[in-house]
N, C-alpha and C positions, 0 to 999 in steps of 0.2 A: 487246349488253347496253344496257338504258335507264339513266335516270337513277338516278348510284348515290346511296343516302342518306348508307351507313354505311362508312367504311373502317375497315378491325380491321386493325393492323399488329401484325407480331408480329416481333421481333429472337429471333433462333432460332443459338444457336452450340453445339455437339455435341450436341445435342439429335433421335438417330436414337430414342430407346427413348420419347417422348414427341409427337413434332412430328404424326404420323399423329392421335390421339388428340385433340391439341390444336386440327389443322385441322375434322376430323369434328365437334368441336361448334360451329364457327363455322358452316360448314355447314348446322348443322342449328337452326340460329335462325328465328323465324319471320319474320325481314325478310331477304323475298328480295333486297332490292335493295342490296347488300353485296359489296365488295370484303375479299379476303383478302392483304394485302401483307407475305411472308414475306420479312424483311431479311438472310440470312444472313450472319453475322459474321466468314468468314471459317473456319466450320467444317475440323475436320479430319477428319469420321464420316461417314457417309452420308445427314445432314440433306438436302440439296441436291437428291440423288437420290429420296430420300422424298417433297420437294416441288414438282419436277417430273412424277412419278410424278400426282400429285394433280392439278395443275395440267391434263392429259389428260384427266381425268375430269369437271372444273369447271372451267371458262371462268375462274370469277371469280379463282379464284386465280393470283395473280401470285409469281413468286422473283426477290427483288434481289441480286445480290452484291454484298460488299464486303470490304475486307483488317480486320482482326479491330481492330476501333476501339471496342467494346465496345458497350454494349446501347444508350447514351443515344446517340447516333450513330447505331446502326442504327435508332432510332424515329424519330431527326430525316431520317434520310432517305427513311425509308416515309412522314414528316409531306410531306416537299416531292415526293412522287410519287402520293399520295391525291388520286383525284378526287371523294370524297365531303362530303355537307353534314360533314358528323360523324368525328368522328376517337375513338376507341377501341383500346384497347390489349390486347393481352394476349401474357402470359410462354410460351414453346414448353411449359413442361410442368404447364402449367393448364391448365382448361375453365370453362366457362361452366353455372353452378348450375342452368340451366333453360335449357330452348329459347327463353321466350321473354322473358329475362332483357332483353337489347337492346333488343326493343320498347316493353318496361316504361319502360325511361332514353329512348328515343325519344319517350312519350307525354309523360313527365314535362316532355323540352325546348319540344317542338312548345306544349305545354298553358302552360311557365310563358317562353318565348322566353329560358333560361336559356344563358349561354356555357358551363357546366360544371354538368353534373348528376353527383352523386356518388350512388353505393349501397354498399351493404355487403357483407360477403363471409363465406365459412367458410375454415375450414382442415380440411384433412384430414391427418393425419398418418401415420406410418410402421405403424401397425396398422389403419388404416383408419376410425378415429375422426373423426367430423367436428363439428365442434363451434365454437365463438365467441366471443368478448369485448369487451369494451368498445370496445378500437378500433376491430376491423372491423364493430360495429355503429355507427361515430361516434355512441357515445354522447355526446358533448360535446355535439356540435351539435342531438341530439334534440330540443328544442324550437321547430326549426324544420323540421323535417323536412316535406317538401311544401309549402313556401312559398318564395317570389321573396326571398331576403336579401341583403346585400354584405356583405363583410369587415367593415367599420366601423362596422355592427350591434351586433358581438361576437369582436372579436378574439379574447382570452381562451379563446374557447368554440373557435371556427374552427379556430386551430391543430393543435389536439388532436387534429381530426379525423385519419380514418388518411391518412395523404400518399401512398398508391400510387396510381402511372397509369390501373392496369389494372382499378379498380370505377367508371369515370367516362364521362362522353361527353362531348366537344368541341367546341365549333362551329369547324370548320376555319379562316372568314373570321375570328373573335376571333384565334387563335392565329397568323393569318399577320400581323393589323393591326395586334396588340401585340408583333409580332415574339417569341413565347414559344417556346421550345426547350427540350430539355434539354442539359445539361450534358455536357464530355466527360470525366469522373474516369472511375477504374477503377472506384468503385463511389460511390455514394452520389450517384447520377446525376439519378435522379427526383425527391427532395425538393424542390428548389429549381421547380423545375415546376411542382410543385403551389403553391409559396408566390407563384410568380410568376402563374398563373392565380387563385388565391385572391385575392392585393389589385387585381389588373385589372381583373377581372370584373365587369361592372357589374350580373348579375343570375344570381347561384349559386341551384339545388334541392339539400340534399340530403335524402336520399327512405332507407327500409327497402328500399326492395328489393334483393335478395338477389342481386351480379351474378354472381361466381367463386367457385371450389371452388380456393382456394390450396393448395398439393400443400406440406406440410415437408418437406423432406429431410435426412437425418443425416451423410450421410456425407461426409468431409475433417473437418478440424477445424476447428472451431469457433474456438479459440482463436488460430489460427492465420488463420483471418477477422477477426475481429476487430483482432488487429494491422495486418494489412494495409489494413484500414477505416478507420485512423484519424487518418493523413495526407488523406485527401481528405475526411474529416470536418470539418476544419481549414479547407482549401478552400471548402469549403459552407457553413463559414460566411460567409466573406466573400462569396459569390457572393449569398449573400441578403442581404447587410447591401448590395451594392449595386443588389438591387436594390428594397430598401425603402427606401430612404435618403432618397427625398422624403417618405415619410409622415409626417402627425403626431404628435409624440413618443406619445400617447396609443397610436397603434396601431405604431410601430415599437418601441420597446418590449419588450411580450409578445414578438412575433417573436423579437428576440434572446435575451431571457431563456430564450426554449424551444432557441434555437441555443448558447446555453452549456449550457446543462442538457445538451445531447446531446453537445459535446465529454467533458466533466466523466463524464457516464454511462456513455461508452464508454470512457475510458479509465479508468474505475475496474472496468469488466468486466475487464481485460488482467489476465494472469497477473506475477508481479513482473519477469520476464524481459521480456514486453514494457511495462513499464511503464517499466523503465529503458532502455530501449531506445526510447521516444516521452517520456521527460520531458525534454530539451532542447528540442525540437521545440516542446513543450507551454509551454517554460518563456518563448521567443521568443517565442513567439503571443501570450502571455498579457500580455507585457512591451509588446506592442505595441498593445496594446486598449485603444478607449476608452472607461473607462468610464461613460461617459455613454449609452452604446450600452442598458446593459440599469441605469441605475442606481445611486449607491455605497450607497444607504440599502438598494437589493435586495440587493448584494455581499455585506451583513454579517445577511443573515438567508438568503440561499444557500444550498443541501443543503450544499454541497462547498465554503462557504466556509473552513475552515480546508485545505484544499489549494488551494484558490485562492491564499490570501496567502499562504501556504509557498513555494509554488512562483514567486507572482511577484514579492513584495518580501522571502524569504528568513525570513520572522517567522511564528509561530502567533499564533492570535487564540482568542479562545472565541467561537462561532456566536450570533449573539443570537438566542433562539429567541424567535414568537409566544408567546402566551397560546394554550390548547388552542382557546378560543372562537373566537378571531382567524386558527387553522389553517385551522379546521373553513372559518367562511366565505370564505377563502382558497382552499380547495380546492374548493368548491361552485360559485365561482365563475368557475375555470376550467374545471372537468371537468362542473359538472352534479352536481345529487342522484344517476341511477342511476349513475354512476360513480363518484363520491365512495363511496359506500356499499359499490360492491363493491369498492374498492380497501383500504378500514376492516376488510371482512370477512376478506380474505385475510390480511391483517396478524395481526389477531387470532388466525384460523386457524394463522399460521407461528407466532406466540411459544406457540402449546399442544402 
């Protein structure tokens, strides 16, 4: 094998009824010169055998083993055994929207010498529906879409963008020089990744093009993820508040204000069983914040500021709400007109 460009890690844990399907479209990208680094997680199915099975067939693919440390683990260790310029990801039971989806985020790096090109994605869901929205189009960021930007641009906008690993391309040398990894939580492993290559990065693309076909799946419960999500939610935050912690209040800031908003959002998802069940936890964390991290003049115009000060100084408050006018360019401001507008229209749609 010559010079690889591309490495595609993929952390793969009981994933026998997907991983065939999932390697086949790496495969079949039209950048031949690609490494396929399949981390398994310690499976208990016959991933492993799937992927030596392949392995036979194609030189390029590689199988790593390791004891079941979860997905941000098994990526960081396919990161430190990649010999490609480029580091890309993808989940065991995705594919890749077009063969020559890769090429596309290749042209984009090589064209703008970008450390992180991001692209967009669909989903497909459990009737075969494939379809999209504002995130995985990063809408936020559309106004720069195909241009050389950094964080400090447009913070506000940036965040918004969708935070998964697996619509991006990396340049391997950024990620090893800023020392960037992912996390080891049980879930909520990739966020901080992306937030950490986002304020690094001295020269981000992101682009429309179309990289993954993200697969929904329905089955376990829902509700029962979500509880278990929301300790290392908690985690996540702080792992990003250290590692923004030198930015300018200007741009740490938003950062955090979007890392409460996600505490706050997920545990206002929980059923009231797990609500009581994570509000001590909640009610610590929240005692221990400071607020200067995201704000007190934000605190008190907050979605969820009257369960904020419930919860941390024991008192209701009434939420001081914008002026409609004052929302509007409030919300434009972070998301973007086509975002803003389709998040208006749904609203409107739910209260008919």
């Amino acid at each position: 094998m010559g010079e690889i460009i591309i490495s595609v890690i993929v952390p793969v844990y009981n994933a026998q009824e997907h991983i065939t399907r999932c390697i086949d479209s790496i495969l079949s990208q039209t950048v031949s010169a690609l490494e396929v680094i399949c981390v398994d997680d310690g499976s208990a199915d016959n991933s492993a055998a799937l992927i030596e099975q392949a392995a036979l067939r194609d030189s390029r693919i590689r199988l790593i083993k390791q004891e079941n440390l979860h997905a941000g683990e098994a990526r960081n260790n396919g990161i430190g055994n990649a010999n490609g310029k480029y580091i890309a990801f993808l989940d065991a039971d995705d594919i890749y929207y077009t063969d020559g989806a890769l090429e596309l985020l290749l042209r984009k790096a090589g064209k703008t010498g970008a450390d992180m090109v991001k692209g967009s994605f669909r989903y497909l869901d459990e009737n075969g529906r494939v379809f999209s929205d504002c995130f995985s189009r990063n809408s936020s960021a559309g106004f720069s879409h195909n241009k050389t930007v950094r964080f400090c641009d447009r913070p506000e906008r940036f965040i918004h963008a969708a935070d998964v690993p697996w619509n991006g391309l990396y340049r391997k040398a950024f990620l090893d020089e800023e020392n960037i990894r992912f996390n080891n939580l049980l879930c909520v492993n990739d966020h901080s990744f992306y937030i950490n290559c986002l304020v690094k990065a001295k020269k981000i693309c992101f682009t429309s093009v179309c990289t993954v076909l993200y697969t929904i799946h329905r089955e376990g419960s829902l509700v029962s993820r979500k509880t278990e999500r929301f300790m290392p939610q908690i985690s996540s935050y702080r792992i990003v508040r250290d590692i923004c912690r030198e930015l300018p209040r200007e741009q740490f800031q938003p950062v955090m204000r979007q890392e409460l908003m996600g505490v706050f959002g997920l545990y206002e998802a929980l059923d009231e069983q797990g609500k009581k069940q994570r509000e001590q936890p909640l009610c610590e964390f929240l005692r221990g914040l400071d607020e200067n991290d995201v704000g007190t003049e934000y605190l008190e115009h907050f979605s969820y500021a009257q369960q904020y000060f419930l919860l941390r100084y024991g008192k209701t408050v009434s939420r001081r709400q914008y002026s409609p006018v004052k929302k509007l360019f409030a919300l434009v401001k972070e998301h973007g007109f086509v975002s803003t507008a389709e998040m208006l229209t749904k609203r409107i749609r739910g209260k008919k």
